[in-house]
KETIKOL-327701 format. One record per atom (N, C-alpha, C): residue number from 1; residue in three letters; atom name; x, y, z. Coordinates in pm, 1 decimal. Example, Ala and Ser with C-alpha at 12.3 -4.5 7.8 and 13.67 -1.06 7.14 Angstrom:
<recs>
+-----+--------+-------+----------+----------+----------+
: num : residu : atome :       c1 :       c2 :       c3 :
+-----+--------+-------+----------+----------+----------+
:   1 :    ala :     N :   1319.0 :   -569.0 :    780.0 :
:   1 :    ala :    CA :   1230.0 :   -450.0 :    780.0 :
:   1 :    ala :     C :   1320.0 :   -330.0 :    780.0 :
:   2 :    ser :     N :   1285.0 :   -225.0 :    708.0 :
:   2 :    ser :    CA :   1367.0 :   -106.0 :    714.0 :
:   2 :    ser :     C :   1290.0 :      3.0 :    787.0 :
+-----+--------+-------+----------+----------+----------+
</recs>
This chain:
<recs>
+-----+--------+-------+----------+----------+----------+
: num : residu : atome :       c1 :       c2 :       c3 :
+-----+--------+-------+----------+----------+----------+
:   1 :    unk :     N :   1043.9 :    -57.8 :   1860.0 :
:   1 :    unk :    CA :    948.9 :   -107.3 :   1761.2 :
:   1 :    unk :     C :    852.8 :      4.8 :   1723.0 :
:   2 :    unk :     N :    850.6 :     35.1 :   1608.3 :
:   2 :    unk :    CA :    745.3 :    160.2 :   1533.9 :
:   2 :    unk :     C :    597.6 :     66.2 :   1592.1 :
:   3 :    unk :     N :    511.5 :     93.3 :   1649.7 :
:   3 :    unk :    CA :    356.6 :     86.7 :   1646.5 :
:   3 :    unk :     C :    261.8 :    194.5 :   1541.1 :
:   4 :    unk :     N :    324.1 :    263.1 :   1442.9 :
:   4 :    unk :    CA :    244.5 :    334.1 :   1371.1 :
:   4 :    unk :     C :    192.6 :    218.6 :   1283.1 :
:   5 :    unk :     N :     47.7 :    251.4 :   1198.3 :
:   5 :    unk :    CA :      9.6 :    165.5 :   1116.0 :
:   5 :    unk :     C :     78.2 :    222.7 :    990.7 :
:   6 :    unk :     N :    105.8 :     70.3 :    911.9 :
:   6 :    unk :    CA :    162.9 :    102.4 :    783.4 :
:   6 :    unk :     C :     58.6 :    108.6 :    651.4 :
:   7 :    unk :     N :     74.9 :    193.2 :    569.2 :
:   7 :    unk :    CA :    -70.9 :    242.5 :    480.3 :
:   7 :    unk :     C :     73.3 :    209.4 :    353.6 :
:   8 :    unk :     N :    -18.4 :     94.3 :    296.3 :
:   8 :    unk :    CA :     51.1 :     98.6 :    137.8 :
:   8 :    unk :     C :     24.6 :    161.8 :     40.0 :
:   9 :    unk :     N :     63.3 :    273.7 :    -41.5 :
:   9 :    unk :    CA :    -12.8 :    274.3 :   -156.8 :
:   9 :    unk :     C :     53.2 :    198.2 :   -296.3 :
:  10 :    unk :     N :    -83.4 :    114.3 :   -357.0 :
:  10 :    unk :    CA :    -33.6 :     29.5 :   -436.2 :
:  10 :    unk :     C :    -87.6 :     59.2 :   -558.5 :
:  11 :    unk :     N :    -20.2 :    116.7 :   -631.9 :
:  11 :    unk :    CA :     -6.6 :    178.9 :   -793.5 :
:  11 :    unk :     C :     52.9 :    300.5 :   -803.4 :
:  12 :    unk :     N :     -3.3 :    379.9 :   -904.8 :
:  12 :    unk :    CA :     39.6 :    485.3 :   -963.3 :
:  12 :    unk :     C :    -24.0 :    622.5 :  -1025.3 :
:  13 :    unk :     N :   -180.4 :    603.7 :  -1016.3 :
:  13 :    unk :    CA :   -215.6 :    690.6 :  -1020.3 :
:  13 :    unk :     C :   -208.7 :    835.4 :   -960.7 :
:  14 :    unk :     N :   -279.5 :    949.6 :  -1037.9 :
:  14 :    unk :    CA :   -294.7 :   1083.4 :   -957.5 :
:  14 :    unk :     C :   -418.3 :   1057.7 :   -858.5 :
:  15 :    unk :     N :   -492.3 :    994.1 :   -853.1 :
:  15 :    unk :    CA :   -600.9 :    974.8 :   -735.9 :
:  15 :    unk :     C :   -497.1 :    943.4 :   -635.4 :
:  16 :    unk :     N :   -424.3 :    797.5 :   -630.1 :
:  16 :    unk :    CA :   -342.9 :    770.1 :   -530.8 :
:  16 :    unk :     C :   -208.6 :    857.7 :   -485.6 :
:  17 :    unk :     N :   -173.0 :    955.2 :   -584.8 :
:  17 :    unk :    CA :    -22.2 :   1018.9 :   -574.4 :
:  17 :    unk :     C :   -105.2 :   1122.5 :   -473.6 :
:  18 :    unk :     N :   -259.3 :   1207.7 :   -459.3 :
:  18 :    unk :    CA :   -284.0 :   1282.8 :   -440.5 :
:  18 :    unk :     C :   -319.7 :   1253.5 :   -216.1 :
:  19 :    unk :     N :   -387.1 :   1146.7 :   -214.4 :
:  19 :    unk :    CA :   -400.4 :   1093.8 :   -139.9 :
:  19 :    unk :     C :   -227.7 :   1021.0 :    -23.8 :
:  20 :    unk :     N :   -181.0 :    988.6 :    -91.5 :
:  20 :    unk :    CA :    -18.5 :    962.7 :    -57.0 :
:  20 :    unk :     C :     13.3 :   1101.8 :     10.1 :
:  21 :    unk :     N :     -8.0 :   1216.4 :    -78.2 :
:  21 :    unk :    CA :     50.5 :   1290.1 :    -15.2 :
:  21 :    unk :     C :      0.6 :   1393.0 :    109.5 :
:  22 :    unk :     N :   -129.8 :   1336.7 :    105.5 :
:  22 :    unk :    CA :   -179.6 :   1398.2 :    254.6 :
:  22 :    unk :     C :   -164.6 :   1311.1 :    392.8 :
:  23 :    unk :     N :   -140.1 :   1149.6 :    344.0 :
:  23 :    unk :    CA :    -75.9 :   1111.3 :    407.9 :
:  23 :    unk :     C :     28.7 :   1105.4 :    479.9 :
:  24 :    unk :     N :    143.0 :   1143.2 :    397.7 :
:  24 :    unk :    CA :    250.9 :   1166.8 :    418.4 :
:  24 :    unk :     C :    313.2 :   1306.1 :    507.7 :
:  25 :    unk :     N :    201.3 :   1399.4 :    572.2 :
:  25 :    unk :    CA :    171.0 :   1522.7 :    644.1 :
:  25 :    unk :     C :    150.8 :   1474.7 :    760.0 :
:  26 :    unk :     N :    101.4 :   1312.5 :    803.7 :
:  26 :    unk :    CA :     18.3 :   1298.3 :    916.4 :
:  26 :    unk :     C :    155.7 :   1196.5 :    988.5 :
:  27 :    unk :     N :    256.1 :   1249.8 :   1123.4 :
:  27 :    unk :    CA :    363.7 :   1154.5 :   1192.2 :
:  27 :    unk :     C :    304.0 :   1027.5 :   1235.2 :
:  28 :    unk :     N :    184.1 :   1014.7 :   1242.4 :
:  28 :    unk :    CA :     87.1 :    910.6 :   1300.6 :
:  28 :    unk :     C :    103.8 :    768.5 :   1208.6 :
:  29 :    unk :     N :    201.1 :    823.0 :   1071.4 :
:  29 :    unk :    CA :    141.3 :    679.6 :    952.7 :
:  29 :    unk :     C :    270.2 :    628.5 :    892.8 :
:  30 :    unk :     N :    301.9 :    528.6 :    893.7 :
:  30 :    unk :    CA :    469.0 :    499.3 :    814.5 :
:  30 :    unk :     C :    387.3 :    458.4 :    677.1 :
:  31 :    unk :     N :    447.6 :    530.1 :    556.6 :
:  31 :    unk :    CA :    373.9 :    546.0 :    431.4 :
:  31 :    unk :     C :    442.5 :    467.1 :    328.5 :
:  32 :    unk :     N :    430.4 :    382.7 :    266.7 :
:  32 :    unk :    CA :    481.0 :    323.1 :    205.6 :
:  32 :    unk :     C :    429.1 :    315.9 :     13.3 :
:  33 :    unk :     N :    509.1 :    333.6 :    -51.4 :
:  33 :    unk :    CA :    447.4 :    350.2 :   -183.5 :
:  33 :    unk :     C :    516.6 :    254.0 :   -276.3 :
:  34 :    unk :     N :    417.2 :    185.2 :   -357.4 :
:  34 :    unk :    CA :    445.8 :     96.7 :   -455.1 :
:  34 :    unk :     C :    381.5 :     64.4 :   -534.6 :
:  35 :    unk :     N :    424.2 :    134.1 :   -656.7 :
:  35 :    unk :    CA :    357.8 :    184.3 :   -791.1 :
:  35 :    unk :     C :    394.0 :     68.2 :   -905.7 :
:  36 :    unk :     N :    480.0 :    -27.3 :   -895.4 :
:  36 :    unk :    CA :    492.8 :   -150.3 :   -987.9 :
:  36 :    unk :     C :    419.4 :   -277.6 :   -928.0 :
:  37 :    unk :     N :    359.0 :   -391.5 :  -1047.2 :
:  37 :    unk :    CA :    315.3 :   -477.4 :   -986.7 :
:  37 :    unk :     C :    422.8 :   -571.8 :   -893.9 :
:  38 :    unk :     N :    312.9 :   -633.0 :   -803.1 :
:  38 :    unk :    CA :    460.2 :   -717.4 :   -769.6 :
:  38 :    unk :     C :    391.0 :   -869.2 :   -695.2 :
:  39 :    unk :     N :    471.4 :   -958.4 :   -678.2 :
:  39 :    unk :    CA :    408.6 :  -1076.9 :   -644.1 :
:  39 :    unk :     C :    349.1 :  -1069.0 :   -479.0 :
:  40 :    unk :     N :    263.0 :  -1208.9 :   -482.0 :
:  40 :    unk :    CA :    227.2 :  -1204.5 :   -317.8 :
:  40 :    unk :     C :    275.9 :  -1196.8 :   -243.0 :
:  41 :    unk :     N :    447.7 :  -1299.0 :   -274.6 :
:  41 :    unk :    CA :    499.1 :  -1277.5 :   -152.2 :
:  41 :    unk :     C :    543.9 :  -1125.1 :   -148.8 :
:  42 :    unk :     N :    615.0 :  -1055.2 :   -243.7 :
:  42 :    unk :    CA :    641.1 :   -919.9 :   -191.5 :
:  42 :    unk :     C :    555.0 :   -795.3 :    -95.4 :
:  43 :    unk :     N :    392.1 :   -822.4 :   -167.4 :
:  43 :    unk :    CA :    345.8 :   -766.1 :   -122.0 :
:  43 :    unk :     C :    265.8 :   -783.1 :     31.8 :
:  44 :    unk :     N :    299.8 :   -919.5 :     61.6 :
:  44 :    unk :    CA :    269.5 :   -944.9 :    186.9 :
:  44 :    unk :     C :    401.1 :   -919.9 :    279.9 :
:  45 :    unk :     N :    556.5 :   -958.1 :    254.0 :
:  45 :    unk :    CA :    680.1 :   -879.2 :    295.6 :
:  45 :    unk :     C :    657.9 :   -761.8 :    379.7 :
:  46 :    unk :     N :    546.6 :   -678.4 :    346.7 :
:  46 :    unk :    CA :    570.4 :   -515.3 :    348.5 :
:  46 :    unk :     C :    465.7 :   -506.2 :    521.2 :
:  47 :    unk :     N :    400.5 :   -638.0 :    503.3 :
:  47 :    unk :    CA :    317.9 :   -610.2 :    643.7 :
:  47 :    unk :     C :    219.5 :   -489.9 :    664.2 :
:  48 :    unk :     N :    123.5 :   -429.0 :    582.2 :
:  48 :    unk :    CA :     74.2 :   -347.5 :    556.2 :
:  48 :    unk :     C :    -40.3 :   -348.1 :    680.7 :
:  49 :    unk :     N :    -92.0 :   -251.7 :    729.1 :
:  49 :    unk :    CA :   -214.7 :   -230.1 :    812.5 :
:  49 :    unk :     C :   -334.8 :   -193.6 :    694.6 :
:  50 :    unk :     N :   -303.1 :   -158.0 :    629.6 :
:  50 :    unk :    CA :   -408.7 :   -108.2 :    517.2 :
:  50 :    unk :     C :   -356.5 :   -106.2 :    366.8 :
:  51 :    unk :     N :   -382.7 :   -145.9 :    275.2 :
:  51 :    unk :    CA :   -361.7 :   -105.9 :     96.7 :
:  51 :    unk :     C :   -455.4 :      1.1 :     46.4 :
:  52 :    unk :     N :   -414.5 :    105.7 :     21.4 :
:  52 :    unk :    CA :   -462.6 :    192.5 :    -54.2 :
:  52 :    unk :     C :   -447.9 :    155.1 :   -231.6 :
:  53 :    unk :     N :   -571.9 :    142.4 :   -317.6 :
:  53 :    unk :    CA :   -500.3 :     99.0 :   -472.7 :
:  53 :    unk :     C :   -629.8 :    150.6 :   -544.5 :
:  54 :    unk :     N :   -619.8 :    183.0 :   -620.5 :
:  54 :    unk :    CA :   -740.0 :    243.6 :   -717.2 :
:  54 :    unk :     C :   -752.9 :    117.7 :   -843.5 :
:  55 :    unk :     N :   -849.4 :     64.0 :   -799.2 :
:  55 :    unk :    CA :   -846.1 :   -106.7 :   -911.2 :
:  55 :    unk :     C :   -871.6 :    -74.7 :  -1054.0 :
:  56 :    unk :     N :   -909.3 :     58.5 :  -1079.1 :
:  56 :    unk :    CA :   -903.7 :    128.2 :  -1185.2 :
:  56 :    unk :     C :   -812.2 :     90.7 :  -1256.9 :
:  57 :    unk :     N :   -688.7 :    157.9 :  -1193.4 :
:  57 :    unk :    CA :   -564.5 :    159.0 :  -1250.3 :
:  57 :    unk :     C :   -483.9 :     81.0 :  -1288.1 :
:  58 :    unk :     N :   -500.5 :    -54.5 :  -1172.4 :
:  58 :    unk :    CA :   -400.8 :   -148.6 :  -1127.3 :
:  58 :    unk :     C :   -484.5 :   -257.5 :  -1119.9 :
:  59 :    unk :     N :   -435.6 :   -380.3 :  -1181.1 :
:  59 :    unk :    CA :   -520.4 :   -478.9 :  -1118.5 :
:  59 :    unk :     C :   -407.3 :   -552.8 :  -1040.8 :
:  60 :    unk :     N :   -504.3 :   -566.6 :   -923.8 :
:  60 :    unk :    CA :   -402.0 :   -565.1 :   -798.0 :
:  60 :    unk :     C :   -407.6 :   -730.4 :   -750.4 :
:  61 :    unk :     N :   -256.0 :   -786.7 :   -744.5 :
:  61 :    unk :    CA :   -228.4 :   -911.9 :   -688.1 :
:  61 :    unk :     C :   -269.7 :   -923.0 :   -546.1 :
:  62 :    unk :     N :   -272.1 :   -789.3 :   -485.4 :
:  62 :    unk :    CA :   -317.0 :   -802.9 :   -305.0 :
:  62 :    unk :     C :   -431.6 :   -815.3 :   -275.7 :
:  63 :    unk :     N :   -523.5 :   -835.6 :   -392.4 :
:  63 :    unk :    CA :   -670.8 :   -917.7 :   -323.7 :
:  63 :    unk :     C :   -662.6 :  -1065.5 :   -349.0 :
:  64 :    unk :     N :   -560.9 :  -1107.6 :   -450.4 :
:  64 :    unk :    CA :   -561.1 :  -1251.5 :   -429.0 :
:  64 :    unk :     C :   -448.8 :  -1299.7 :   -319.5 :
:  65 :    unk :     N :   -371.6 :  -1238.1 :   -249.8 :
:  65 :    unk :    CA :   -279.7 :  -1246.0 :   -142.6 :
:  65 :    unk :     C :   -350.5 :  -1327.9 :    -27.0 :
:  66 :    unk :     N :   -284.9 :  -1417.8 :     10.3 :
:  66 :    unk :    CA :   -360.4 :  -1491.7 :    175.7 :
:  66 :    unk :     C :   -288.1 :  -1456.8 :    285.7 :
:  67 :    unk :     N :   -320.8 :  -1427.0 :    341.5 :
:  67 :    unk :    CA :   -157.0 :  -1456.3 :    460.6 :
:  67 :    unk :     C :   -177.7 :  -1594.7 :    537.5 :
:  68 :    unk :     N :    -47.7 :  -1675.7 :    519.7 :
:  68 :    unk :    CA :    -40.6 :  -1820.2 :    533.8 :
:  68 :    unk :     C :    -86.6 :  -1804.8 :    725.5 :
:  69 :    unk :     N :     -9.1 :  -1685.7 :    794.8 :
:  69 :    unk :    CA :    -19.6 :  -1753.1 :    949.6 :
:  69 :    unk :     C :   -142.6 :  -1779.1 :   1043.0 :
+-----+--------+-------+----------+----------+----------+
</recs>
């Protein structure tokens, strides 16, 4: 079982592409990127420890997301 935390990034910006990729330097983080919108359930699917999203960019379905458990 991976115990790394999973860091989403959710959109598409260069703020977030820039940030992604210093992430992506550190073995400590399973990095996950997703730059299209997508529904709750998908984005709860992904089990995220953290969402990275620039609300700028994206208006993001994962602040209206609940998790049912």
């Amino acid at each position: 079982m991976d115990s790394r935390p999973k860091v989403l990034f959710y959109g598409n910006s260069l703020v977030l592409a820039g940030v992604q990729a210093t992430f992506k330097g550190y073995a400590g983080f399973e990095v996950i990127a997703l730059d299209q919108p997508a529904t709750e359930r998908e984005l709860l699917a992904f089990d995220p420890s953290v969402v990275v999203f620039d609300i700028g960019a994206l208006e993001s379905e994962f602040l209206f997301a609940s998790d049912a458990s």
